[in-house]
N, C-alpha and C positions, 0 to 999 in steps of 0.2 A: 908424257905426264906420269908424274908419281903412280905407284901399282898399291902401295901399302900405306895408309895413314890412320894412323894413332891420334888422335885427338884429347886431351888432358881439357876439361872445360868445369864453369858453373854456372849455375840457371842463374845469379845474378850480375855474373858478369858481363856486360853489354860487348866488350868487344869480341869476347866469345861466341857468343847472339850472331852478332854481327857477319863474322867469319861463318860461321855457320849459317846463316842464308846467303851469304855468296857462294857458300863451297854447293850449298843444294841446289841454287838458281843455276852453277854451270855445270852439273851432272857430276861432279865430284864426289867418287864415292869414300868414307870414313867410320871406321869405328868410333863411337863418343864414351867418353868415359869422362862423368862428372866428380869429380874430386870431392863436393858437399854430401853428395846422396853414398858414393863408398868411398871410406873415408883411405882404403887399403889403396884405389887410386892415388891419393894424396902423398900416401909414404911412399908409393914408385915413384911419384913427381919430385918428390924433395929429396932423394939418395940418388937420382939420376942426374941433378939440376941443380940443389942445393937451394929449389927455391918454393913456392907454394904457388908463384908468380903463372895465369892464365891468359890465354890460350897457348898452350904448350904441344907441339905436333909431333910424333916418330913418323919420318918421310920415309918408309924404304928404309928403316931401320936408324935413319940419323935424327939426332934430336933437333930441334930446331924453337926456336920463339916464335910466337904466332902473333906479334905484335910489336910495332915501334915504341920505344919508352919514351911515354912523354907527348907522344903524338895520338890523335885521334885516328880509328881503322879507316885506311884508305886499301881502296881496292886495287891501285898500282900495285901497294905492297902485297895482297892477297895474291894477287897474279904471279909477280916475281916468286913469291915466297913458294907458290905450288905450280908452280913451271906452265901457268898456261898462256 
């Protein structure tokens, strides 16, 4: 399992939400960094990503999407997504 996770989030993003009570439900530990509240998270999201686009992860130092586009949060893809 991942050792470092970076988490890019916003309190009204529900997939956000979402992933984050699964990552807490399976002992997953994560740094959060919400993007609305410091807006300086934002500009490391969009020079790293080129997007604003949430839930945004650094696994272990690689950037990753935290989210199917287009699809609702499913927890298959939580699991793939964080190697559990």
């Amino acid at each position: 399992m991942a050792k470092n996770i970076i988490m890019y989030s916003a309190k009204l993003c529900g997939d956000c939400q979402l992933l984050k009570a699964f990552m807490d439900a399976n002992g997953v530990t994560y740094e959060s960094r919400d993007i609305r509240e410091n807006p300086e998270y934002g500009q490391e999201l969009e020079a790293k990503t080129g997007k604003l686009g949430v839930p945004y992860l650094i696994i272990d130092g690689e950037w990753k999407r935290g989210y199917e586009v287009g699809k609702p949060f499913s927890e298959d893809f939580a699991r793939e997504l964080l190697g559990l």
